[in-house]
N, C-alpha and C positions, 0 to 999 in steps of 0.2 A: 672699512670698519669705522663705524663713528666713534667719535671718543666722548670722555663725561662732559667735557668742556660743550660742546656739538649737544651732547644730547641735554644739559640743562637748558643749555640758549633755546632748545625748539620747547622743551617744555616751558617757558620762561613765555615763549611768544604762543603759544597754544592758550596757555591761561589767558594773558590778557586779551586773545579771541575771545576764546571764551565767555569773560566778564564782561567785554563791551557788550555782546548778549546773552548778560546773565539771564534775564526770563523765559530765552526761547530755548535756552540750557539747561533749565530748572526742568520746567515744564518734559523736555526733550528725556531728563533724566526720570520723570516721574515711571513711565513703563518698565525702565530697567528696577526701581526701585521695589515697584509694584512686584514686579514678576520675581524678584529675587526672594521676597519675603512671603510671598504665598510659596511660593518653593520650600521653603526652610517651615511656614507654618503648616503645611498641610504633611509633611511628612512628619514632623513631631508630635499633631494628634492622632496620625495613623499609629506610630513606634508607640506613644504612650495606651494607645487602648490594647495593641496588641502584647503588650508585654503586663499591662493588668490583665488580659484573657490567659495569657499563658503564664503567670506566675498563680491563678485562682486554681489552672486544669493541675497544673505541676503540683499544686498543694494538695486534693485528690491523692497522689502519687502515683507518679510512672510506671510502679511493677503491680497494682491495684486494677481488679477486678469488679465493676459493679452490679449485680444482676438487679433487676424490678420485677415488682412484681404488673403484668399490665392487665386490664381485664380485656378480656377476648370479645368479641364479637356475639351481638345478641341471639341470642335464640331466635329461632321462627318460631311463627304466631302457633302451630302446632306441638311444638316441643313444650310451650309453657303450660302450665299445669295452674291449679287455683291459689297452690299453697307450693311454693316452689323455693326451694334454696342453692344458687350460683355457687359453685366449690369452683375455685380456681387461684394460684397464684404459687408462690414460691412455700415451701414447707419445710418444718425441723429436719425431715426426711432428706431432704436435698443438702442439709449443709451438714449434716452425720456424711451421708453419700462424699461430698468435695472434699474431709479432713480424710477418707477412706481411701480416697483414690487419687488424690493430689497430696502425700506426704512431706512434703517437701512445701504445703502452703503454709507461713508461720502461723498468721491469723484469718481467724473465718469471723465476722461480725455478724450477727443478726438484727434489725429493728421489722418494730412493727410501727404503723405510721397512722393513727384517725386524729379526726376531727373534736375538737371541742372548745369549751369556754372555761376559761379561767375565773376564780372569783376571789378580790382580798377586797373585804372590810365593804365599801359600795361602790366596788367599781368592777367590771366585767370585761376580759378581755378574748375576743375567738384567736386561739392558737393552733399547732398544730404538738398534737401529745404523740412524743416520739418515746414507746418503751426498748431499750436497748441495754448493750452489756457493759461493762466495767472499761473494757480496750477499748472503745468506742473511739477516742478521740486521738487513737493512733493509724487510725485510716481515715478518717470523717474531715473535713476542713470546719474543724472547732478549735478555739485555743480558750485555754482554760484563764480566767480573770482573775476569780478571784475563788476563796472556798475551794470547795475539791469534788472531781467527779466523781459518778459513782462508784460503791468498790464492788467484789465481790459478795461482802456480807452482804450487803444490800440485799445482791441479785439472790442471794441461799436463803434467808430468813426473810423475802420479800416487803422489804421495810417501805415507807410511807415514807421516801426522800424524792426530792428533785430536784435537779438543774435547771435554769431559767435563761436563756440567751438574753443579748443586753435589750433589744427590743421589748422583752418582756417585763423587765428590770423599771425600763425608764416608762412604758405604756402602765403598768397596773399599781405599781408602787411610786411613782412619781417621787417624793423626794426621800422617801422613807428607806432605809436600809434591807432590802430584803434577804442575809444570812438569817438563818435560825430564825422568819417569817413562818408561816404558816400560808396555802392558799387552795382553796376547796375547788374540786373538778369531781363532777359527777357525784356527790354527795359524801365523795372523800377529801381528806384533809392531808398535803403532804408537805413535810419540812424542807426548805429552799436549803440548801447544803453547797450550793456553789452557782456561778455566775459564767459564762460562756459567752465570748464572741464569733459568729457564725459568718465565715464567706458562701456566697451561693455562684454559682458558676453558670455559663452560658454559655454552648455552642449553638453553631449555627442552624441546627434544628430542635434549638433548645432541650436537648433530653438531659442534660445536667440541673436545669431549673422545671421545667414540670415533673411533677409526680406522677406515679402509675394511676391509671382511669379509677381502680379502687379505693387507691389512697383519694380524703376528701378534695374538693376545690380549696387550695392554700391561698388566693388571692388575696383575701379577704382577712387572712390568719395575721394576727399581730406580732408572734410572735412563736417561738419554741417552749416547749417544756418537753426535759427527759424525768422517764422511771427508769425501774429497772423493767426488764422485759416480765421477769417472773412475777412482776403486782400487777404489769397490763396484763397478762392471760390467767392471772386469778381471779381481776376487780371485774376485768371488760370482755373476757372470753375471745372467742374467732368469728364468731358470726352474729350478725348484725340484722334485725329483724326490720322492717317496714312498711307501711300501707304503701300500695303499691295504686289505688285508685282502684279502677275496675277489675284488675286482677289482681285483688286480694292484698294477701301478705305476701309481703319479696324479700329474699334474705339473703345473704353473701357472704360466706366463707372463707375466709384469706388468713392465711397463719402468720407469714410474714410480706413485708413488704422490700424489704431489702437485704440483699448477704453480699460482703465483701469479702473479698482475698486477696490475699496478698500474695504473691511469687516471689523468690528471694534474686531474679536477675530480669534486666529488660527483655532478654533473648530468650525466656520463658512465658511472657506475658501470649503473644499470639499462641504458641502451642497450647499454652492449657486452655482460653478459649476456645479452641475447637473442643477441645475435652470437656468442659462446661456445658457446652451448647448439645454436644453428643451425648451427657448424659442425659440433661431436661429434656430432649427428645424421646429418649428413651420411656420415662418417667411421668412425663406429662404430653396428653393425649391432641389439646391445644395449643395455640403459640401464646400462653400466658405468662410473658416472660420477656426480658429484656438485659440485652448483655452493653454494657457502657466501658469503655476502655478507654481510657485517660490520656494514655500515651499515643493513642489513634489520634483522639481530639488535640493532643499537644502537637502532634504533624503537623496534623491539619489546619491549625494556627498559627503558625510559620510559613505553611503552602499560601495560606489564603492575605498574611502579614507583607509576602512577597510581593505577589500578585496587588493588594490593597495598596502597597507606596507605590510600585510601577505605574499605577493607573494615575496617583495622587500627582505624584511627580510629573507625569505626561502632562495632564490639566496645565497644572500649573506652571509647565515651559512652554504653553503658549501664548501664557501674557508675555515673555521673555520675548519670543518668536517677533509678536505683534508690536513690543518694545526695542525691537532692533532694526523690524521694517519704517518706525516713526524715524531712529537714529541714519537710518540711510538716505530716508527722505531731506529731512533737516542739512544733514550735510553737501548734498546734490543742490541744494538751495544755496549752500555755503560758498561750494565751488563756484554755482555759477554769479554768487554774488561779489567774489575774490578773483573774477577770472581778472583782469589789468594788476592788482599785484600778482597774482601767478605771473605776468609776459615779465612786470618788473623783475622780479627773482630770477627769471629764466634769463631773462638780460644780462641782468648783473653774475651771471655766471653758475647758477643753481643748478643739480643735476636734476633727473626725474626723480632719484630714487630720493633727493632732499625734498622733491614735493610730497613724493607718497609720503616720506617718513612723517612728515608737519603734519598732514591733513589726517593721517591714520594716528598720531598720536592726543590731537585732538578728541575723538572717534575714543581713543580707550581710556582718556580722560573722563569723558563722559560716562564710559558704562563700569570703568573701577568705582567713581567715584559714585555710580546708584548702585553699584553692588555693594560697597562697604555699610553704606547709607541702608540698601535694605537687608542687609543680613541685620543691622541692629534692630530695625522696626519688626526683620522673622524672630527676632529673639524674644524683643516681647510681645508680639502677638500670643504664644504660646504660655506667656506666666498670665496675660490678663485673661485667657480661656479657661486655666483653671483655677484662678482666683472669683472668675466669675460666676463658672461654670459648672465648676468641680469638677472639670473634667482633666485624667489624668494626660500629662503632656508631657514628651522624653526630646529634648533638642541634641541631637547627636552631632558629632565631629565631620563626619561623611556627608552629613546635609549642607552643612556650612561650605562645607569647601567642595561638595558638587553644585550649588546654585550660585558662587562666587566663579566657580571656574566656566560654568554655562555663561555668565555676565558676561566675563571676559572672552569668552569663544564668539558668542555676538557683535563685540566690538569687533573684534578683528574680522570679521565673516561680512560683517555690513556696514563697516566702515573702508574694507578694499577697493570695493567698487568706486567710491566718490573720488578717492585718492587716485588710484591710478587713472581714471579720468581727468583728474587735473593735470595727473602728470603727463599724459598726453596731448595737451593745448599745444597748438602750435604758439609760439613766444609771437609771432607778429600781430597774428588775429589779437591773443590776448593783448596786447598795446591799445588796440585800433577800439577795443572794446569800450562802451561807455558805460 
């Protein structure tokens, strides 16, 4: 058993090994540095993107149901006609149907979703005009800023108000206050009544962020504007007429574009979509439809969050790997440069196990001290990522003290081998050594 006394003296004589070659110790440390700190950065922007994915899906809500409307599959060249109008998508019909038969759903939402332009005073903005109900923003990932959404009078007496997401806010009105604004769409005029900020969400086959094929192309849209639904199906109707080129006039029918539901427990969310999907089957002759479940993508964000640090973390323990192969070289150099003080030691009475302990304590001197060195340079790699980046970054406890404790497993793992080859010198040869 060594004692403290024993074990500062080898530390004591380890350092100033070490200092007399500080550069080839620096240098020697640089892989362990390296490798500890891509460790700690590359899982803190894995943790931070996947917990902004899954704090966007969770805001959706867990027991929430989202149906689309999608459009189907073209006609053959046969089927179309000179003057033809496409019916297809989700309908009043279908969400009478879901309060009918889903009693137990609290809330049903409906929007209907097109395209247009904005207009205040000379400036023009392309949004995207969402007419929807009053509860809106009890299932929707909106939060309300400032003013107030719409209510129910609104949606009874079909009033000429709207809500503005802050995109809209800060693109059409620039510095000007848009409450109690006025801003003209399609030759009507509606009063700005409140102010919304809009999370948009993304899975991995993006169907949280594209819209159904009927709903417009939103790429391009600057921003949101809500009505109530009952002024979009008074002002704008269901269907939508167009030159179609050589076949004529083309028109498309779509009554809604979206209907939520909500379930009151997670352990009901799968059963009612099969009950969902079993009615629109029923009801609708195409697959013009699409069912979005929340708590499926919140899984699947955690499956894929897993998988995504396992890979990151792999990566990046094998600069560690490749930084413990430099630290076993370096030392193997050491030994055979210290082989005549090894015979010295061994003379003067040294055991084996005081060689290993010297030369292996050197060895974790080396990789504590590029582990401590780069857990601080993983620290801040990950603030100067989102300071520069915006991108979101979560440095967690687990990171820190698994790519400190791989440091330290390196030392010991490739710093063995030099040691106990020291410690096996025969004491004469090393004398005779020059």
């Amino acid at each position: 058993m060594i004692s403290l006394t024993q074990l500062t003296s080898v530390v004591q004589v380890s350092l100033r090994s070490l200092w007399l070659h500080r550069m080839r110790s620096i240098l020697t440390m640089l892989g362990i540095i390296f490798g500890v700190s891509s460790v700690i950065a590359m899982l803190a922007i894995g943790e931070g993107a996947s917990q902004q994915a899954q704090a966007q899906i969770a805001h959706l809500g867990s027991t929430n149901l989202i149906l689309k409307t999608v459009k189907p599959p073209q006609q053959t060249a046969n089927d179309t006609t000179q003057q033809s109008i496409a019916i297809y998508g989700l309908t009043y019909d279908d969400a009478e149907r879901f309060r009918v038969t889903i009693p137990d759903a609290q809330v049903v939402v409906q929007s209907k979703i097109i395209s247009h332009k904005a207009y205040y005073r000379n400036r023009i903005l392309a949004i995207e005009l969402v007419g929807t109900v009053a509860w809106y923003p009890e299932l929707a990932p909106v939060e309300l800023d400032r003013g107030r959404f719409l209510s129910s009078s609104d949606l009874h007496y079909n009033e000429s108000v709207c809500v503005i997401d802050r995109n809209t806010a800060d693109n059409l009105f620039l510095i000007d206050d848009p409450i109690d604004m006025d801003i003209k769409i399609a030759g009507n005029y509606y009063r700005v009544v409140g102010i919304v900020s809009e999370t948009r969400v993304q899975s991995n086959e993006d169907m949280l962020e594209t819209r159904a094929n009927s709903a417009p192309d939103t790429t391009s849209a600057g921003g949101r504007v809500y009505i109530p639904i009952t002024t979009m199906k008074t002002r704008f109707g269901e269907t939508s007429i167009q030159f179609g080129g050589t076949t004529g006039l083309v028109g498309e029918k779509v009554e809604l574009s979206e209907i939520t539901v909500r379930v009151p427990t997670i352990e009901r969310v799968l059963p009612t979509q099969d009950v969902l999907d079993g009615i629109l089957k029923r009801f609708h002759k195409q697959q013009d439809y699409q069912i979005v479940v929340p708590l499926e993508l919140l899984r699947q964000a955690i499956r894929t969050k897993r998988i995504f640090s396992i890979v990151l973390g792999s990566i990046a323990a094998i600069s560690l790997l490749v930084g413990g192969i430099g630290i076993m070289n370096i030392m193997l150099a050491t030994v055979s440069e210290r082989t005549r003080e090894i015979g010295i030691r061994r003379a003067l009475g040294a055991k084996k196990q005081d060689i290993v302990f010297q030369f292996l304590s050197e060895t974790l001197l080396l990789t504590l001290t590029g582990g401590l060195l780069g857990m601080v340079l993983g620290a801040l790699i990950p603030i100067a990522v989102t300071y520069f980046g915006s991108m979101p970054t979560v440095i967690t406890t687990q990171a820190m003290l698994l790519s400190f404790g791989i440091s330290a497993g390196v030392g010991l793992t490739f710093g063995l081998y030099p040691a106990v080859k020291a410690a096996n010198m025969d004491p004469i040869e090393s004398l005779r050594h020059e």
